[in-house]
mmCIF file of the N, C-alpha and C atoms, coordinates in Angstrom:
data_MODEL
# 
_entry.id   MODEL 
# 
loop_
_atom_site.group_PDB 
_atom_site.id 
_atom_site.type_symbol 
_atom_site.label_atom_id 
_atom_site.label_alt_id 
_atom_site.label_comp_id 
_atom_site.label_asym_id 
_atom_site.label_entity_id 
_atom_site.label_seq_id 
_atom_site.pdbx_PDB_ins_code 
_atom_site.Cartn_x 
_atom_site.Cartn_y 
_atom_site.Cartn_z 
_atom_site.occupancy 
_atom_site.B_iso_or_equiv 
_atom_site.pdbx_formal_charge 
_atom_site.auth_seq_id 
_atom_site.auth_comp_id 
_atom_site.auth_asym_id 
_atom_site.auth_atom_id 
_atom_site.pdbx_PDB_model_num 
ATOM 1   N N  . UNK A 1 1  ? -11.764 -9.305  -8.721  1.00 0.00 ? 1  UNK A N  1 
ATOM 2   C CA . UNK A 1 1  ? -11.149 -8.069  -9.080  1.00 0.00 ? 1  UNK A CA 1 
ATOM 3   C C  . UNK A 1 1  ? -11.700 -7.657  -10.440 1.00 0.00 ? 1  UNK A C  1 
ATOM 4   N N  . UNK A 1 2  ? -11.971 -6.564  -10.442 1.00 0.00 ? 2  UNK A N  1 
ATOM 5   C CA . UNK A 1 2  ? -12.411 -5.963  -11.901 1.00 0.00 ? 2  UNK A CA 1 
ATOM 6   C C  . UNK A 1 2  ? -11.544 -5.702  -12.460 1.00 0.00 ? 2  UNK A C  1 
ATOM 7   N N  . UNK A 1 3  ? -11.474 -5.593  -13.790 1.00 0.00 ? 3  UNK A N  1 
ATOM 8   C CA . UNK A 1 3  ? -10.689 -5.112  -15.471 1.00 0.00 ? 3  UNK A CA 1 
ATOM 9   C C  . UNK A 1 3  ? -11.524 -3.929  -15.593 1.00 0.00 ? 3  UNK A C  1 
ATOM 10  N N  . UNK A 1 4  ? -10.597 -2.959  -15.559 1.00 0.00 ? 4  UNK A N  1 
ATOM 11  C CA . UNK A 1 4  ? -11.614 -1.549  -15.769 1.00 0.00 ? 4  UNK A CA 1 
ATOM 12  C C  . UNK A 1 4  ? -11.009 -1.694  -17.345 1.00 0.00 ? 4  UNK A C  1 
ATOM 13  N N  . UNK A 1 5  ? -11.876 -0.584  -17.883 1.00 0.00 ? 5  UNK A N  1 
ATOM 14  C CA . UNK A 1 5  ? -11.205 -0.406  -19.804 1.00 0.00 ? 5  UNK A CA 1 
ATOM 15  C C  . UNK A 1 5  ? -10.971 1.266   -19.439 1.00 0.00 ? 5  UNK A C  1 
ATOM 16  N N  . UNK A 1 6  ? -10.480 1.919   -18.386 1.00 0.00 ? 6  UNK A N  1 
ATOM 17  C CA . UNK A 1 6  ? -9.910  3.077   -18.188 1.00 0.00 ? 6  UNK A CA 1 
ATOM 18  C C  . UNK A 1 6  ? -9.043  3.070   -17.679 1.00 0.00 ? 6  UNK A C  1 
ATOM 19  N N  . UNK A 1 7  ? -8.242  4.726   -17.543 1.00 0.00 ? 7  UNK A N  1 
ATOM 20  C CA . UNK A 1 7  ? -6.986  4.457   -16.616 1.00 0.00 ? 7  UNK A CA 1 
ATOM 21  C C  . UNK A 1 7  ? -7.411  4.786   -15.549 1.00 0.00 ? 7  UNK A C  1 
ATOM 22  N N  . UNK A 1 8  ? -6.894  4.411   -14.376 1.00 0.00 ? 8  UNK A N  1 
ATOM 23  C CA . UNK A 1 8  ? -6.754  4.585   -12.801 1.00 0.00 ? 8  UNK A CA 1 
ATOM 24  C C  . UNK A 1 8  ? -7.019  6.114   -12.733 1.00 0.00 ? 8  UNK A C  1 
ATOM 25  N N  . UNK A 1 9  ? -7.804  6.563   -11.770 1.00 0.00 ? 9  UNK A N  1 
ATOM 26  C CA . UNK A 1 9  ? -7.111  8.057   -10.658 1.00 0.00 ? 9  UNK A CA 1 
ATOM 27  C C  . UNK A 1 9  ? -6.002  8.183   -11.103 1.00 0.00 ? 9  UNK A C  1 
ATOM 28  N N  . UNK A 1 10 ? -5.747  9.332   -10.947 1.00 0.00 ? 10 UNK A N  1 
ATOM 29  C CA . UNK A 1 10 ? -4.281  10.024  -10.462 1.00 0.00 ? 10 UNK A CA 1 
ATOM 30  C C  . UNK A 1 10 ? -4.663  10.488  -9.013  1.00 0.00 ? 10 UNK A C  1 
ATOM 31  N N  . UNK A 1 11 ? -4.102  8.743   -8.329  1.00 0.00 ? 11 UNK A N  1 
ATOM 32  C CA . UNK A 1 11 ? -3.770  9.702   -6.632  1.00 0.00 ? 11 UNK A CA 1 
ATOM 33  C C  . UNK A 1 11 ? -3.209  7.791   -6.289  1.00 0.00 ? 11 UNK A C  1 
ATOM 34  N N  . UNK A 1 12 ? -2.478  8.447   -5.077  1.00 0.00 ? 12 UNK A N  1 
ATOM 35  C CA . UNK A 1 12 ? -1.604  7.600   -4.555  1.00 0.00 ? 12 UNK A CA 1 
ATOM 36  C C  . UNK A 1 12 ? -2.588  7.015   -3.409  1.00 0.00 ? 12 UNK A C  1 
ATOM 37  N N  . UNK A 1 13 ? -3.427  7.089   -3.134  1.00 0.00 ? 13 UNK A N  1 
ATOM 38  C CA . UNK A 1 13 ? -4.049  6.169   -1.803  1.00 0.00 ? 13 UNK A CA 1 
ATOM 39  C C  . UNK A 1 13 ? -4.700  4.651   -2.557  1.00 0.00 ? 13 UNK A C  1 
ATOM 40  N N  . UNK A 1 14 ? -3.821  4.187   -2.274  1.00 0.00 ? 14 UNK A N  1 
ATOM 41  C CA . UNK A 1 14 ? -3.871  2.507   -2.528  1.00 0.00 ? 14 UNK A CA 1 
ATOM 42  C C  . UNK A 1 14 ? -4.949  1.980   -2.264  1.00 0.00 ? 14 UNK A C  1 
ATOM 43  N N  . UNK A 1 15 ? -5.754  2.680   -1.135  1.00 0.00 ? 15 UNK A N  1 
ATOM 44  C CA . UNK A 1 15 ? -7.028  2.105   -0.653  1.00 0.00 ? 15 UNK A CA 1 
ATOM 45  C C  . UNK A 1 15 ? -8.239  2.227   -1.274  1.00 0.00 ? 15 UNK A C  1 
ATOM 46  N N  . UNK A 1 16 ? -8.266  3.741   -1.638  1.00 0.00 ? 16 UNK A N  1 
ATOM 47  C CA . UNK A 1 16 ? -9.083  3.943   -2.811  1.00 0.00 ? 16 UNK A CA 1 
ATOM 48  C C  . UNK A 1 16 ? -9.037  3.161   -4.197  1.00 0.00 ? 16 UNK A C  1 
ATOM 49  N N  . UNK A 1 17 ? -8.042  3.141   -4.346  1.00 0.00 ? 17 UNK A N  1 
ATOM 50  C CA . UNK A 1 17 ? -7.583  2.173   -6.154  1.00 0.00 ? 17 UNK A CA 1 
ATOM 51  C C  . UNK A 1 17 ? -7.927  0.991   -5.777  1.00 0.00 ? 17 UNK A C  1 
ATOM 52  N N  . UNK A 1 18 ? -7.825  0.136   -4.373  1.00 0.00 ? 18 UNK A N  1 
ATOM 53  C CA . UNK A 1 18 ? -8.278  -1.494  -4.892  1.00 0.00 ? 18 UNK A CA 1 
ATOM 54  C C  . UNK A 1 18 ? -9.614  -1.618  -4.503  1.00 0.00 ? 18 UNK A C  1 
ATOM 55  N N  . UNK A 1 19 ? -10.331 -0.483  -3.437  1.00 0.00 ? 19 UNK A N  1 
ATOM 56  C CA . UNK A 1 19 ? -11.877 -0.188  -3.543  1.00 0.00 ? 19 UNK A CA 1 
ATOM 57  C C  . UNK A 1 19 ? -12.025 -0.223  -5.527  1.00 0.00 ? 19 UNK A C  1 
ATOM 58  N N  . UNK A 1 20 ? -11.578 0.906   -5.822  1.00 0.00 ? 20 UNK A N  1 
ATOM 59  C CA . UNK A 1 20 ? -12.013 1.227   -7.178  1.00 0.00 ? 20 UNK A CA 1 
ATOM 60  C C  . UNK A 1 20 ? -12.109 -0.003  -8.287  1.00 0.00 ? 20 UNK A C  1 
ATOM 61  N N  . UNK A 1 21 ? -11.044 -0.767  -7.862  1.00 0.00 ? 21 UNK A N  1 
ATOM 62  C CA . UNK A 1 21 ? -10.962 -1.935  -8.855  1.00 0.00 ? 21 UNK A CA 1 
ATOM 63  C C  . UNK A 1 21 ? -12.111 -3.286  -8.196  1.00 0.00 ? 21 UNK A C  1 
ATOM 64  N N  . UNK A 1 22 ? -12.730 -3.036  -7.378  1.00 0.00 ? 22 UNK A N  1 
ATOM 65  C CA . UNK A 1 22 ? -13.004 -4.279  -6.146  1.00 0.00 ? 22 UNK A CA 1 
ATOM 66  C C  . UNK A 1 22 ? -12.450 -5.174  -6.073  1.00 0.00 ? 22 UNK A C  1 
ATOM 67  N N  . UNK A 1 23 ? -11.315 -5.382  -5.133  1.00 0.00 ? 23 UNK A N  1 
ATOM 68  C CA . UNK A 1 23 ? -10.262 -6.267  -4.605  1.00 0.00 ? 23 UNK A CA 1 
ATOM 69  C C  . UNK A 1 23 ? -11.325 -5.997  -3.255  1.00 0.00 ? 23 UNK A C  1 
ATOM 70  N N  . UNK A 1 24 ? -11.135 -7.237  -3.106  1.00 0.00 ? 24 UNK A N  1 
ATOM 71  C CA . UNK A 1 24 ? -12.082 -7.775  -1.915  1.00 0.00 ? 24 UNK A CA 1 
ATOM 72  C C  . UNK A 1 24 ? -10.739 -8.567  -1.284  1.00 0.00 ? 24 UNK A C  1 
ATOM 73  N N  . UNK A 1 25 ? -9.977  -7.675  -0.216  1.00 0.00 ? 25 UNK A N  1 
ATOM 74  C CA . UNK A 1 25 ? -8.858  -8.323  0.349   1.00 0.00 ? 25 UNK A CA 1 
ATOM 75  C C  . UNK A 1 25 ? -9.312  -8.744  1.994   1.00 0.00 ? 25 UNK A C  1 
ATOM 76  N N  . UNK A 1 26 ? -8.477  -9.134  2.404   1.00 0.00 ? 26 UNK A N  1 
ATOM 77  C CA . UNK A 1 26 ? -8.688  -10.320 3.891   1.00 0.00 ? 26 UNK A CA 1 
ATOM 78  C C  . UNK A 1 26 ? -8.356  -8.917  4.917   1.00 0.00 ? 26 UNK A C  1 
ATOM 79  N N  . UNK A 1 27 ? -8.648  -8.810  6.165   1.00 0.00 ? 27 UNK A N  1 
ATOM 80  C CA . UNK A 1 27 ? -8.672  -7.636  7.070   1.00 0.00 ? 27 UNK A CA 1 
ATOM 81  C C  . UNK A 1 27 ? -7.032  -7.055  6.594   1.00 0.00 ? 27 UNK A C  1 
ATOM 82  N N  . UNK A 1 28 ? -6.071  -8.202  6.714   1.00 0.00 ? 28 UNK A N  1 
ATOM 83  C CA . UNK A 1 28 ? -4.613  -7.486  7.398   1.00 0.00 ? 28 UNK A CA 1 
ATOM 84  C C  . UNK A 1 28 ? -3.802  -7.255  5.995   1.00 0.00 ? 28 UNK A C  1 
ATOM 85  N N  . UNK A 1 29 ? -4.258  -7.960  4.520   1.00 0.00 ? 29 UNK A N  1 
ATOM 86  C CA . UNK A 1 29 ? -3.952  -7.052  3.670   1.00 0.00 ? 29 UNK A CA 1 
ATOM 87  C C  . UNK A 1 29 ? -4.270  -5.608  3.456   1.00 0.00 ? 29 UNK A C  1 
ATOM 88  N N  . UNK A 1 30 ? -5.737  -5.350  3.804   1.00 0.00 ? 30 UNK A N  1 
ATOM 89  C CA . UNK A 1 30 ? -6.558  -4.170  3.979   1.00 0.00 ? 30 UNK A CA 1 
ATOM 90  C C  . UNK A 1 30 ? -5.717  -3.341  5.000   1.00 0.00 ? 30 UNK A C  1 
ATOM 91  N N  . UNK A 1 31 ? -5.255  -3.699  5.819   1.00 0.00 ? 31 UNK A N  1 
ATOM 92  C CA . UNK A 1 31 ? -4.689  -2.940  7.321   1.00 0.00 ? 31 UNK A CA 1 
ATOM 93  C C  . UNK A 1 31 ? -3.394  -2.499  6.475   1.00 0.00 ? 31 UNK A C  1 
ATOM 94  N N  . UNK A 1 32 ? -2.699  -3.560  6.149   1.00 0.00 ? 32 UNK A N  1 
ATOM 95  C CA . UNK A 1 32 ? -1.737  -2.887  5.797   1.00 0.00 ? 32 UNK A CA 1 
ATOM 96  C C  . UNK A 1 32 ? -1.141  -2.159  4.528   1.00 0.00 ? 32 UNK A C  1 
ATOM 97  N N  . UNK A 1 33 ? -2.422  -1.728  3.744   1.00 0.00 ? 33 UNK A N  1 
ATOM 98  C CA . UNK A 1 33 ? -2.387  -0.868  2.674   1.00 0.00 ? 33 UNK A CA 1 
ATOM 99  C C  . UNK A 1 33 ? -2.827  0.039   2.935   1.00 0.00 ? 33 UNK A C  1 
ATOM 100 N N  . UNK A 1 34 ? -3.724  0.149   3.982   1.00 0.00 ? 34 UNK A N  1 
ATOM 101 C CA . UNK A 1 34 ? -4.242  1.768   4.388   1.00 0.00 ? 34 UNK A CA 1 
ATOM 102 C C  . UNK A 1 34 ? -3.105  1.872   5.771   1.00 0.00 ? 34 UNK A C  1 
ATOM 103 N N  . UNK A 1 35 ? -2.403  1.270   6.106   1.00 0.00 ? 35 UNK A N  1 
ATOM 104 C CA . UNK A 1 35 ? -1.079  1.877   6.972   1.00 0.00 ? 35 UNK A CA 1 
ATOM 105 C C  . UNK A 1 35 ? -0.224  2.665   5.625   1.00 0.00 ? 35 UNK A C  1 
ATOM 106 N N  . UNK A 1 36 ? -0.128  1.715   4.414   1.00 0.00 ? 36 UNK A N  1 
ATOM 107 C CA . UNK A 1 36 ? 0.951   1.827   3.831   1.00 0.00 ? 36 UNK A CA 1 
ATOM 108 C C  . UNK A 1 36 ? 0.900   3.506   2.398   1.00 0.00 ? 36 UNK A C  1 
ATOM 109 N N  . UNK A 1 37 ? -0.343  3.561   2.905   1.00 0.00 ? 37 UNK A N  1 
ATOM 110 C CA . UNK A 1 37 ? -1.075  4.662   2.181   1.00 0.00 ? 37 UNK A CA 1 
ATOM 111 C C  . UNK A 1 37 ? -0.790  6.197   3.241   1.00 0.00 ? 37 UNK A C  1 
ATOM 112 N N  . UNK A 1 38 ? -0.622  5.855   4.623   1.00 0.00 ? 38 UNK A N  1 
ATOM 113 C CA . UNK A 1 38 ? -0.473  6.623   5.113   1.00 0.00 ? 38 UNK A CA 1 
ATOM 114 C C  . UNK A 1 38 ? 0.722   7.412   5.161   1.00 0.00 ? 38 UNK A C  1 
ATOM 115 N N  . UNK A 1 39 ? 1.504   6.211   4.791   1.00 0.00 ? 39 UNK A N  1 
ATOM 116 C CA . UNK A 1 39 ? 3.252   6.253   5.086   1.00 0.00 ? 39 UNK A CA 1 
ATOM 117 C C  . UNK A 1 39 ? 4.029   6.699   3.932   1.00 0.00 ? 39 UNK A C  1 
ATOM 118 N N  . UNK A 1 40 ? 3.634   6.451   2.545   1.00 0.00 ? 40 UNK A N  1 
ATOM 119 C CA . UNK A 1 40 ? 3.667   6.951   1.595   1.00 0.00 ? 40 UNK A CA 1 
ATOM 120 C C  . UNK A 1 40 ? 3.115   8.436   1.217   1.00 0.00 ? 40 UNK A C  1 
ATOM 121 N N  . UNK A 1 41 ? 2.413   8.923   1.458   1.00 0.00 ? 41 UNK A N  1 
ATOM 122 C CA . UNK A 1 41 ? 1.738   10.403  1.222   1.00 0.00 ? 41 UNK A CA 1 
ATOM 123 C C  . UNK A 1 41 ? 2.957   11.430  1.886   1.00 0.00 ? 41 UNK A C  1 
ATOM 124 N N  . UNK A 1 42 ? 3.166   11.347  2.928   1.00 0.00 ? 42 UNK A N  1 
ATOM 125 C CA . UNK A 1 42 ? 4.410   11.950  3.688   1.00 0.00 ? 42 UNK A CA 1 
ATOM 126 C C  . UNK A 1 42 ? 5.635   11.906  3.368   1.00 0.00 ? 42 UNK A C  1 
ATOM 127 N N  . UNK A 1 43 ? 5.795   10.606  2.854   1.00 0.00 ? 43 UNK A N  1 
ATOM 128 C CA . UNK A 1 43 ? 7.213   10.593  2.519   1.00 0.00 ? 43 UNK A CA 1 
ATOM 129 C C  . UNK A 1 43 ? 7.287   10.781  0.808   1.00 0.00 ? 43 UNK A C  1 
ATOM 130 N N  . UNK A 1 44 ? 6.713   11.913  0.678   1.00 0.00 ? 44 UNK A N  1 
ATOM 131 C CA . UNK A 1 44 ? 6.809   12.392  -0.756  1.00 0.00 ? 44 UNK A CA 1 
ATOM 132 C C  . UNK A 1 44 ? 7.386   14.219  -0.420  1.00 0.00 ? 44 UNK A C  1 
ATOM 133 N N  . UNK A 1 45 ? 7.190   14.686  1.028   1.00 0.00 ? 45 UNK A N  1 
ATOM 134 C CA . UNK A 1 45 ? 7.785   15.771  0.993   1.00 0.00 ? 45 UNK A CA 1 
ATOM 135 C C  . UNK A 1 45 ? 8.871   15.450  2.034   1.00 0.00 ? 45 UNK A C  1 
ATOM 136 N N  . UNK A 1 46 ? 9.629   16.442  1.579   1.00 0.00 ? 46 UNK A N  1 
ATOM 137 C CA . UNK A 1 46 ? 10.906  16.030  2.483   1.00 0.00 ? 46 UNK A CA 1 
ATOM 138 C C  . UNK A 1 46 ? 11.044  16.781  3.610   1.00 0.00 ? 46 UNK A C  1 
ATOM 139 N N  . UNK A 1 47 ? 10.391  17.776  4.307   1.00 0.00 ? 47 UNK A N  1 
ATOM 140 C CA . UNK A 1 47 ? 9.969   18.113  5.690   1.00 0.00 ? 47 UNK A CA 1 
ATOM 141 C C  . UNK A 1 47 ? 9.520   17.216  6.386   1.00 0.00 ? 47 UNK A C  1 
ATOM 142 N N  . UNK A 1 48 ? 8.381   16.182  5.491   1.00 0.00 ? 48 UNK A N  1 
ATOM 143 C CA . UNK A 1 48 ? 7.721   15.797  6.730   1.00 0.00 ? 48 UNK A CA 1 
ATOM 144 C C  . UNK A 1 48 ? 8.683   14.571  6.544   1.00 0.00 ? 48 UNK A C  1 
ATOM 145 N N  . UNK A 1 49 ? 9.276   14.179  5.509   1.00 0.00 ? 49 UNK A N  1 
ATOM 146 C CA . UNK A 1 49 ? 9.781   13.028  5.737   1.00 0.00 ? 49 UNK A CA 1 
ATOM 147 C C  . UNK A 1 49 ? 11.212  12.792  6.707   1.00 0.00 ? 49 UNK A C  1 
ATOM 148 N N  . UNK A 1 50 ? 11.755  13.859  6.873   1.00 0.00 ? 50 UNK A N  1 
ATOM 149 C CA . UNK A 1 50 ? 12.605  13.945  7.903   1.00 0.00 ? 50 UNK A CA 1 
ATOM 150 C C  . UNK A 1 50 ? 12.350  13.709  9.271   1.00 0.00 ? 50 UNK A C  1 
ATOM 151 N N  . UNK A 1 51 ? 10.623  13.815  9.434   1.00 0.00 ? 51 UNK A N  1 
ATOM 152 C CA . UNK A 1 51 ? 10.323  13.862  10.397  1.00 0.00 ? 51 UNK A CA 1 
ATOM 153 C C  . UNK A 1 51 ? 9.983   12.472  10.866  1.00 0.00 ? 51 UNK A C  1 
ATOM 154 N N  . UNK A 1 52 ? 9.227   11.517  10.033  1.00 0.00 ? 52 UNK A N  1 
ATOM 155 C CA . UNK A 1 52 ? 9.142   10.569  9.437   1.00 0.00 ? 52 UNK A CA 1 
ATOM 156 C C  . UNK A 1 52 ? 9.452   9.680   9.897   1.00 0.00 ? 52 UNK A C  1 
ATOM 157 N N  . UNK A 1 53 ? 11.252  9.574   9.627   1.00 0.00 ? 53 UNK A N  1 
ATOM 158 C CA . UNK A 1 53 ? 11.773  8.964   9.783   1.00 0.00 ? 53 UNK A CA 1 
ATOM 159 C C  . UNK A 1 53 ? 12.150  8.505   10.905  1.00 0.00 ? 53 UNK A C  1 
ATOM 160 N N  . UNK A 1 54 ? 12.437  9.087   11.714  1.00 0.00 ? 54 UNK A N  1 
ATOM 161 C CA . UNK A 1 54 ? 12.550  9.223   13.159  1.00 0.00 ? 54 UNK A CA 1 
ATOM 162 C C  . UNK A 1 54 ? 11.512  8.421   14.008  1.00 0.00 ? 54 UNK A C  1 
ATOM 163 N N  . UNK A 1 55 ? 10.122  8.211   13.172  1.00 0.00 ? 55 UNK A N  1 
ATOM 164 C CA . UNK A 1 55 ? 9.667   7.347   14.277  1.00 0.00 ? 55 UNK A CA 1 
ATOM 165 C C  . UNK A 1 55 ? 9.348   5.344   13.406  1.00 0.00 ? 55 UNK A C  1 
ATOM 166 N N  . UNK A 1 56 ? 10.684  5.334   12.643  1.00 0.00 ? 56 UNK A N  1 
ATOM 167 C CA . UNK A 1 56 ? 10.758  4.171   11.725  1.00 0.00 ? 56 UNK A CA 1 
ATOM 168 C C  . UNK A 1 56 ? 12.705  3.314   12.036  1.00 0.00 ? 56 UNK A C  1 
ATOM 169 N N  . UNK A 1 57 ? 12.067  2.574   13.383  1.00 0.00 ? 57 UNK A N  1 
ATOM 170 C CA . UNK A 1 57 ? 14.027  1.813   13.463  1.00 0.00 ? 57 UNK A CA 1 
ATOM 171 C C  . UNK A 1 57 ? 13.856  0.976   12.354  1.00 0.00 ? 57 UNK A C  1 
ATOM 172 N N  . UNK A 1 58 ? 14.763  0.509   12.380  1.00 0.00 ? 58 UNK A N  1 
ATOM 173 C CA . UNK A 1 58 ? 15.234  -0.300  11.275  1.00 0.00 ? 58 UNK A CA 1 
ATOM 174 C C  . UNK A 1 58 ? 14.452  -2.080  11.465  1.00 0.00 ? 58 UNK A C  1 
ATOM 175 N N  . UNK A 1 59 ? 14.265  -2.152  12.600  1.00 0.00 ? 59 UNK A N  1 
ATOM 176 C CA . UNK A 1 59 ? 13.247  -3.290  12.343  1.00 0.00 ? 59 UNK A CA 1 
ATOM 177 C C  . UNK A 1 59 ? 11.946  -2.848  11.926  1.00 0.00 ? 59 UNK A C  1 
ATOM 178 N N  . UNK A 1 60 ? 11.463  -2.094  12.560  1.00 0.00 ? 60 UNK A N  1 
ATOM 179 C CA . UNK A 1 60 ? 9.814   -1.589  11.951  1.00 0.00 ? 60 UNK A CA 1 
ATOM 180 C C  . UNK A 1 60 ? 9.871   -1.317  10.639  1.00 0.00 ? 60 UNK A C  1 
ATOM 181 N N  . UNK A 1 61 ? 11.150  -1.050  9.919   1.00 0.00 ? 61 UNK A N  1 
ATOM 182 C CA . UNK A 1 61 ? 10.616  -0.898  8.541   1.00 0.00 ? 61 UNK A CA 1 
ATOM 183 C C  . UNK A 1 61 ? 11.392  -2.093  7.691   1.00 0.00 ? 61 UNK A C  1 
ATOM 184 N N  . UNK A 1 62 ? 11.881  -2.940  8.266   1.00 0.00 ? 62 UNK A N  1 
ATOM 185 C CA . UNK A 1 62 ? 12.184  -4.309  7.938   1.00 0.00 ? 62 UNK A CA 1 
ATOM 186 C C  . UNK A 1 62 ? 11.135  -4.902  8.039   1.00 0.00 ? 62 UNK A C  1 
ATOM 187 N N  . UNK A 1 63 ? 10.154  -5.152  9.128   1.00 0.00 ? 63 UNK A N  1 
ATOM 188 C CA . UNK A 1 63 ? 8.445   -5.631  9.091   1.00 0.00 ? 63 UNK A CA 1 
ATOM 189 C C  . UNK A 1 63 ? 7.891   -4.990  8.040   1.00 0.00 ? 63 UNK A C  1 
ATOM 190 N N  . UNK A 1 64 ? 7.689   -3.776  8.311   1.00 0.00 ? 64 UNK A N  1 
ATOM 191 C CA . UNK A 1 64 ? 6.824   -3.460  7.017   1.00 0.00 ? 64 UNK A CA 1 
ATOM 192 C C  . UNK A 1 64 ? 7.470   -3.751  5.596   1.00 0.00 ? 64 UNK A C  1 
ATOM 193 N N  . UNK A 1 65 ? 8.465   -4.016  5.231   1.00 0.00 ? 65 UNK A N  1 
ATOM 194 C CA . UNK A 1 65 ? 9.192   -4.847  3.611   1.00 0.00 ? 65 UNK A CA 1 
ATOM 195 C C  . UNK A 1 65 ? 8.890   -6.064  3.306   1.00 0.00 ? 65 UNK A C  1 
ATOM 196 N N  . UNK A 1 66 ? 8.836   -7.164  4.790   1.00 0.00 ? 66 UNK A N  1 
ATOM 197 C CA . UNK A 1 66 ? 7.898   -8.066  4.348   1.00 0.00 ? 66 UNK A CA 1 
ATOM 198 C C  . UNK A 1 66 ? 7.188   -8.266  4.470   1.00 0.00 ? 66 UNK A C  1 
ATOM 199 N N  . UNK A 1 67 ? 5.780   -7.547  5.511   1.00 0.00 ? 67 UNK A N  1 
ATOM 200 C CA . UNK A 1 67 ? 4.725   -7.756  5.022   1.00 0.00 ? 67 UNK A CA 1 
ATOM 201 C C  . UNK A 1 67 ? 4.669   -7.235  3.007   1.00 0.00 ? 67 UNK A C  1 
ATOM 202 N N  . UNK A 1 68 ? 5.150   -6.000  3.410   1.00 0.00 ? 68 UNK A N  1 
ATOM 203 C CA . UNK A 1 68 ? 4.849   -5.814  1.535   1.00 0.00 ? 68 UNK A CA 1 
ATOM 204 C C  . UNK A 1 68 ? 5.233   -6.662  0.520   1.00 0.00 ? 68 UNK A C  1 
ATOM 205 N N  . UNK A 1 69 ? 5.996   -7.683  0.795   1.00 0.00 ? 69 UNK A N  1 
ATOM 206 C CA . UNK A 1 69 ? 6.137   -8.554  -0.022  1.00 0.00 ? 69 UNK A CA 1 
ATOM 207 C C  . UNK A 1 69 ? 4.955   -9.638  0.368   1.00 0.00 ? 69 UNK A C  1 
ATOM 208 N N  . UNK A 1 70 ? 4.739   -9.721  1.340   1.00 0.00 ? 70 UNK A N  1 
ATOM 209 C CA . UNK A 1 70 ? 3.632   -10.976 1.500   1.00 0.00 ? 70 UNK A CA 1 
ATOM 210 C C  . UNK A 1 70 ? 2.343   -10.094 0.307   1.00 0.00 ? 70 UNK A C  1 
ATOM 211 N N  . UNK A 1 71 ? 1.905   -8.770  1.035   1.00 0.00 ? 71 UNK A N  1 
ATOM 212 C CA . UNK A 1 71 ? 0.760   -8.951  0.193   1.00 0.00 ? 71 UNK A CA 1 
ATOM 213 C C  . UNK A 1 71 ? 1.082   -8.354  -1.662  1.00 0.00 ? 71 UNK A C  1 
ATOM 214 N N  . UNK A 1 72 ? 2.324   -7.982  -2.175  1.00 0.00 ? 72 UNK A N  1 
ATOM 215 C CA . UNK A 1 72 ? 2.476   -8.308  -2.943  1.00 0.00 ? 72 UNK A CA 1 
ATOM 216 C C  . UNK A 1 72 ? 2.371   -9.852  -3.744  1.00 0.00 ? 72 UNK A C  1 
ATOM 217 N N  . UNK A 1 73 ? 2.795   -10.533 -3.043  1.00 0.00 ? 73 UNK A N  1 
ATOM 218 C CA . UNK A 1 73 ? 2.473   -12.058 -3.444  1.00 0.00 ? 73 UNK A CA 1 
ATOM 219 C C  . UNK A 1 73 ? 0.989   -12.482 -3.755  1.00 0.00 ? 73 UNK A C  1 
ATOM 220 N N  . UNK A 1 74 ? 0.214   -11.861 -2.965  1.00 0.00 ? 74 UNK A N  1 
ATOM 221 C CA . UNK A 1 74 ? -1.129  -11.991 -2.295  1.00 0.00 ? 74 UNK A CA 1 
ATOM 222 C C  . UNK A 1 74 ? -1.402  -11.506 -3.651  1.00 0.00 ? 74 UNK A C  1 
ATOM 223 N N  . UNK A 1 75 ? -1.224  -10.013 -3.837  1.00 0.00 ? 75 UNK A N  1 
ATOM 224 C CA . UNK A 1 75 ? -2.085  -9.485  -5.143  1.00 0.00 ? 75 UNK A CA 1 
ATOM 225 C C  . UNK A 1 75 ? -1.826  -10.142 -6.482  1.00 0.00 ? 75 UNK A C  1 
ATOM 226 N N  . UNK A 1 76 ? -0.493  -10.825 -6.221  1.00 0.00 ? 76 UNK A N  1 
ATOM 227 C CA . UNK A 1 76 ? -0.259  -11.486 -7.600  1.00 0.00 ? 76 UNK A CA 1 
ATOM 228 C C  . UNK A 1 76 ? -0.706  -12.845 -8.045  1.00 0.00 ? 76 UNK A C  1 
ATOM 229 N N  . UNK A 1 77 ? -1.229  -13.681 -7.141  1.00 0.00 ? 77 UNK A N  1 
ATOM 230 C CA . UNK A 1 77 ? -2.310  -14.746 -7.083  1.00 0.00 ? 77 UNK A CA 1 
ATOM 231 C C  . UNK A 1 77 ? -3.880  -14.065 -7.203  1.00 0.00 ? 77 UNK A C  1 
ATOM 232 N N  . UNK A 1 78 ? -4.122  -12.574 -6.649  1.00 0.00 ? 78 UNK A N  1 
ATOM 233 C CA . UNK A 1 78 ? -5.302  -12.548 -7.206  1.00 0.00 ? 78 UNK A CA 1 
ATOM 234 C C  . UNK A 1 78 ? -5.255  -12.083 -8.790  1.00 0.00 ? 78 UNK A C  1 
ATOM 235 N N  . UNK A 1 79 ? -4.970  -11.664 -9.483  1.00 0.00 ? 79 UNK A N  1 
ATOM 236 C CA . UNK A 1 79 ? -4.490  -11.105 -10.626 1.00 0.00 ? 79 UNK A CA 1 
ATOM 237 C C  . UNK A 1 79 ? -4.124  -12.246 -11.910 1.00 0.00 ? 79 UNK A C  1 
ATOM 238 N N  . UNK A 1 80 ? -3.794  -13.746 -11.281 1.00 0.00 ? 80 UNK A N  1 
ATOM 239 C CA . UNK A 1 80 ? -3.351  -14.820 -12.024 1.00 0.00 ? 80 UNK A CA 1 
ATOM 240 C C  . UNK A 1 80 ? -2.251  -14.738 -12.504 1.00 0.00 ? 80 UNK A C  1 
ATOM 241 N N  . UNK A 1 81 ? -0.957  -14.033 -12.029 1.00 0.00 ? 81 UNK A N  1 
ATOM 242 C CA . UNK A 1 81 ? -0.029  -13.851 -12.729 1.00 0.00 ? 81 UNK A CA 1 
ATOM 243 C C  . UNK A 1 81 ? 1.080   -14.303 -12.050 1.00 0.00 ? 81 UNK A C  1 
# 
């Protein structure tokens, strides 16, 4: 992973920022940051997020909380912290 000496983009696609930093992640961390990039962009307006919601039961977004904690964990072993 690189140490940039700048600040980040201003933009929310996660996928771009750990390209940008080179995080060289494993396929299904990768999978599920460009899912999680998708899912996030939408649910910043509240039209679409009404809409959104509807196709998210309560287990599918119980899966997706812990995967995000898995690869939270993940990024925090690459990072040394």
């Amino acid at each position: 992973m690189l140490r940039l000496d700048e600040m980040p983009p201003r933009t929310h696609n996660l996928t771009y920022l750990s390209e940008k930093a080179g995080l060289v992640m494993p396929d299904d961390v990768y999978d599920f940051i460009f899912t999680l990039t998708g899912i996030s962009i939408p649910a910043r307006y509240p039209d679409e997020l009404s809409i959104m919601r509807k196709g998210y039961s309560k287990a599918k977004t119980k899966a997706l909380l812990k995967q995000g904690k898995e690869v939270l964990k993940w990024l925090k072993a690459q990072s040394g912290k």
